[in-house]
C-alpha positions as CSV (number, residue, x, y, z in Angstrom):
1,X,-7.4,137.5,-51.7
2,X,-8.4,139.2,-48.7
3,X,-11.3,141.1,-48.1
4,X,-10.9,144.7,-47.8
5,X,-12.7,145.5,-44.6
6,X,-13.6,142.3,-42.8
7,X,-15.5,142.2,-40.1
8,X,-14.0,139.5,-38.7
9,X,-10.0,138.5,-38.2
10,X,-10.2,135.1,-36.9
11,X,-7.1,134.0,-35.1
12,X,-6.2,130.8,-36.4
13,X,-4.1,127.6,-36.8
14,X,-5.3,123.9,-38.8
15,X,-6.0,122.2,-35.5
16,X,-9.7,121.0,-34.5
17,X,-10.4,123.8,-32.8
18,X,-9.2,126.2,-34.7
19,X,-11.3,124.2,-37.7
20,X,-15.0,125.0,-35.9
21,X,-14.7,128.3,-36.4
22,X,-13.0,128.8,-39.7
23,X,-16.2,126.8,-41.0
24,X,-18.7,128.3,-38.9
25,X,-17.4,131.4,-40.8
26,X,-18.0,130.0,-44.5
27,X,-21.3,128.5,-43.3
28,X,-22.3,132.0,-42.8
29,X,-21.0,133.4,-46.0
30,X,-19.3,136.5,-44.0
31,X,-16.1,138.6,-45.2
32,X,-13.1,137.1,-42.6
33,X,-9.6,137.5,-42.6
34,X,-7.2,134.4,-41.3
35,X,-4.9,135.9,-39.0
36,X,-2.1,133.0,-38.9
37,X,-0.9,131.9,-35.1
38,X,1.6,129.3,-35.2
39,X,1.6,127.7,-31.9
40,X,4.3,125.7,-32.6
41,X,6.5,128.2,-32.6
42,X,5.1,129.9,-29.5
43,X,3.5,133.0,-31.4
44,X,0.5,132.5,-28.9
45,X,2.2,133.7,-26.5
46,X,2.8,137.0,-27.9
47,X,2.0,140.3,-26.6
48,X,-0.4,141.7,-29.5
49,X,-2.3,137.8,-28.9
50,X,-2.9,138.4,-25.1
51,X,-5.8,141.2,-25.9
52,X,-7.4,138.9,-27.9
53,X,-6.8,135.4,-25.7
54,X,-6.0,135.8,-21.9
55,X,-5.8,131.6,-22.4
56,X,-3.0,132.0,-25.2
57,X,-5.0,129.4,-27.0
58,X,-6.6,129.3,-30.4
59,X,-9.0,130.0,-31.8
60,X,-9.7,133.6,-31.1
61,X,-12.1,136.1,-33.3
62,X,-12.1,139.8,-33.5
63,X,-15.4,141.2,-34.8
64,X,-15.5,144.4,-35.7
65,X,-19.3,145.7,-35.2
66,X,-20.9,148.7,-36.5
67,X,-20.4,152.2,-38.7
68,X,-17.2,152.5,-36.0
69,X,-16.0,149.2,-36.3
70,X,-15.5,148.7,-32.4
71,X,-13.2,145.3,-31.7
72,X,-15.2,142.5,-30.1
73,X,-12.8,140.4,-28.7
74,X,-13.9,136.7,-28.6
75,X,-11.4,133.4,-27.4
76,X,-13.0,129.9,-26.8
77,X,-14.2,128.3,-30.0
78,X,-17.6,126.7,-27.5
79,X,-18.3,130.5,-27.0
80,X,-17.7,131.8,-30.3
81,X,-19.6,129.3,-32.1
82,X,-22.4,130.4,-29.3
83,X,-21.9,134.1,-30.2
84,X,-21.7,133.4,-34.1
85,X,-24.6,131.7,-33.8
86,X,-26.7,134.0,-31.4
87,X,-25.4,137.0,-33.3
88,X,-26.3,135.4,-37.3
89,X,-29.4,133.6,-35.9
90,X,-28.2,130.4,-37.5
91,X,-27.2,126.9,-37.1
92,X,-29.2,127.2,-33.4
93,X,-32.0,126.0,-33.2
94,X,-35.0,127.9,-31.5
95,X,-37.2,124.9,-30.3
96,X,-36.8,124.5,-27.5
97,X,-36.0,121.3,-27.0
98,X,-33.8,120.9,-30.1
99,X,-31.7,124.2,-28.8
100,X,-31.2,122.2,-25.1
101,X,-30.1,119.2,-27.3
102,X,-27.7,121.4,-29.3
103,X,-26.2,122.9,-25.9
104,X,-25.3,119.8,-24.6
105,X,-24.1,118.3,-27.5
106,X,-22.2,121.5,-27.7
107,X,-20.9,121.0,-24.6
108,X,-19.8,117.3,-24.9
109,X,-17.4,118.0,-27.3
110,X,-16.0,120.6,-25.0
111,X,-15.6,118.5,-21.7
112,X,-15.6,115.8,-23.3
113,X,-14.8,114.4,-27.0
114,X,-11.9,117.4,-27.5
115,X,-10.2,116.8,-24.4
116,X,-10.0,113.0,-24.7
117,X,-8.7,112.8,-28.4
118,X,-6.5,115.7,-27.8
119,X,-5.0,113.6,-24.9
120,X,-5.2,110.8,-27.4
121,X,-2.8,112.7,-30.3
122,X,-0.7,113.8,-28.0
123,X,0.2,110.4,-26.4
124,X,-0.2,108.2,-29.5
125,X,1.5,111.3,-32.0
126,X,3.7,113.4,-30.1
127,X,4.7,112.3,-26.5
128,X,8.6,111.4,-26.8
129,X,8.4,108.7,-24.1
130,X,6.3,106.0,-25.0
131,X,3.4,105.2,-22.2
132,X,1.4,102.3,-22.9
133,X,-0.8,103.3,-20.0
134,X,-1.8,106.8,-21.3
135,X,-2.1,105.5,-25.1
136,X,-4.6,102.9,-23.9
137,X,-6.4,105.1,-21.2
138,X,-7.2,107.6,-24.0
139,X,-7.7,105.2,-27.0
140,X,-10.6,103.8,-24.8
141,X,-12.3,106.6,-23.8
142,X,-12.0,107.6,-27.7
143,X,-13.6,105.1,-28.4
144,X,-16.3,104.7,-25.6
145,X,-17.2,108.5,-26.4
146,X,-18.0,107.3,-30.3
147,X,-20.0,104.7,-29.1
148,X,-22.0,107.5,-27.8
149,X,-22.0,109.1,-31.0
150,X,-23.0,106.4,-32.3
151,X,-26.1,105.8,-29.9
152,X,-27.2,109.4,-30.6
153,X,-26.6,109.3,-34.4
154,X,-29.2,106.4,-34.7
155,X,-32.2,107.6,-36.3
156,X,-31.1,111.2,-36.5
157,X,-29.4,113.2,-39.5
158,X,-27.5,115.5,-36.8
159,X,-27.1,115.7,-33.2
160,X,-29.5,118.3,-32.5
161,X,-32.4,117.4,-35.1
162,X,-31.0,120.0,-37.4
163,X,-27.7,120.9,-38.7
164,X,-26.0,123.0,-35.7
165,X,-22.7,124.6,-34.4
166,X,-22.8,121.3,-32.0
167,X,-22.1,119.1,-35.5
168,X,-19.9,121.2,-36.4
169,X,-17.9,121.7,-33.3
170,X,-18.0,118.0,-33.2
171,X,-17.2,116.9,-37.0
172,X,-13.8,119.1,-36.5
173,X,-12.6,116.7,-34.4
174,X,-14.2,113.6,-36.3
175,X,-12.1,115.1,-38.7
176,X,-8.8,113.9,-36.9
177,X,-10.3,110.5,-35.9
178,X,-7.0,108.6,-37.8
179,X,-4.9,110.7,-35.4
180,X,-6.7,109.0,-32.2
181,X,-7.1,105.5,-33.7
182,X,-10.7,105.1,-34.4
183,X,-12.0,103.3,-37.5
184,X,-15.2,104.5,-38.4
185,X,-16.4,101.1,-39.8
186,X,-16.9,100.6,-36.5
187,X,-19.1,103.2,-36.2
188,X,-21.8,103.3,-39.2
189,X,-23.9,105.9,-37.8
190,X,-21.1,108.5,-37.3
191,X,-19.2,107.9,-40.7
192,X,-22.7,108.6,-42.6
193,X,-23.1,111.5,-40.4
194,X,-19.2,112.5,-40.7
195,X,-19.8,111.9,-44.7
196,X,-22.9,113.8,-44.8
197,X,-20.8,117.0,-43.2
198,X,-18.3,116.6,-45.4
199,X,-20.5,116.9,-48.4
200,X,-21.5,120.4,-47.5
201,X,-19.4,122.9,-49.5
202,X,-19.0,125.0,-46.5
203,X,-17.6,122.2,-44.3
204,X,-15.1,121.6,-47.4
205,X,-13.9,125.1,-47.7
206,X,-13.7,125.3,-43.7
207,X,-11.4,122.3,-43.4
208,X,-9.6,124.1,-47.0
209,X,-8.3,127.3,-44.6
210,X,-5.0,127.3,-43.7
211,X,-3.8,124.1,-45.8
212,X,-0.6,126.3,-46.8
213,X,-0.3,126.5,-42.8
214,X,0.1,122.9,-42.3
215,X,3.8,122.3,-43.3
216,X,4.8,124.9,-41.2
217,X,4.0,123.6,-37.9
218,X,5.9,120.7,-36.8
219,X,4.2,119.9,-33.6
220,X,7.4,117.0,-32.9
221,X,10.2,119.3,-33.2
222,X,12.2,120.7,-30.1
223,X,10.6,124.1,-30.1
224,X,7.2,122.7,-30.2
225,X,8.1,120.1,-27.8
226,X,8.8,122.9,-25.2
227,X,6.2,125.5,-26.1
228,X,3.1,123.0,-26.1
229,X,4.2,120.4,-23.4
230,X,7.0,122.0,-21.6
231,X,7.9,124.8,-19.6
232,X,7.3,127.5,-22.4
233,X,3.2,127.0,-22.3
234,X,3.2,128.4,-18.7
235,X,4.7,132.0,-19.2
């Protein structure tokens, strides 16, 4: 059921971005509504989604602050996380040194970790032409950004000394580690961090939004083909 006036809509689709957010919102416990964008069908390239994301990309979050309810429009799921975060006073730490720690971290996953692996799905799970090259190029920079997971994890429950949106932004795209080839017996450290995660209830209802969604994108059909990799993704 939805909630009757939430003060959030977050614009969604099950992909590891769009899984940060949706459990960064039932670590907080707040009243959010899924508003369903099914980029394989192009629908983030409509015109009602362009107000929310100039980048036509998902996530995106509305939040609707105050008595008046005035639309914040948010799109980036490194910023939102940072704006949840500043805004709930949560999952950032305020030591110093543990919040610099969680930044970076934060921001490794951006630049680094969900570029790679998404270059890594796309070339091992949905290119059409097979390119040893690129399969190999992004299988092994998987796996040499792991192995600094793995450094980092050693000694240390979470990234940033205490649970924060940089594990979570990170264990969304852990999350998909089948999908870029990476067994996490090789990793120890990570796969008792990735099962710690996944033993919090929030974490479990946050990967349990948008299931139903799943089935109805099929990122290898023709459509999808053109909208994500083709022509379409430019208008």
């Amino acid at each position: 059921m939805r909630p009757m006036n939430p003060i959030f809509d977050l614009y969604f689709w099950p992909t590891p971005n769009g899984y940060k957010i949706s459990i960064m919102l039932e670590e907080l416990g707040v009243d959010y509504q899924v508003v369903p964008i099914n980029i394989t069908e192009g629908e983030q390239h409509e015109e009602r989604f362009d107000i929310v994301s100039p980048n036509h990309k998902i996530p995106a979050l509305t939040h609707y602050v105050g008595e008046e309810r005035a639309p914040v429009h948010l799109f980036e799921s490194g910023a939102i996380l940072l704006y949840l975060g500043d805004w709930s006073k949560r999952f950032i730490p305020t030591e110093a040194y543990a919040y610099r720690d969680c930044l970076m971290w934060l921001m490794w996953q951006m630049s680094g970790l969900g570029p790679m692996a998404g270059q890594a799905h796309h070339f091992l799970q949905y290119a059409r032409d097979d390119l040893p090259y690129a399969k190999d190029r992004y299988r092994g920079e998987c796996r040499r950004l792991y192995t600094v997971l793995e450094k980092r994890l050693t000694g240390r429950d979470f990234v940033a000394g205490e649970y924060s949106i940089a594990d979570i932004a990170i264990v969304a795209w852990v999350y998909r580690h089948q999908r870029h080839e990476i067994d996490l017996a090789d990793y120890p450290q990570v796969r008792n961090w990735y099962e710690r995660l996944l033993a919090r209830s929030a974490v479990q209802r946050g990967f349990e939004v948008g299931r139903a969604l799943v089935e109805k994108g099929n990122f290898t059909s023709d459509r999808a083909q053109s909208v994500l990799f083709g022509e379409d993704q430019a208008e």
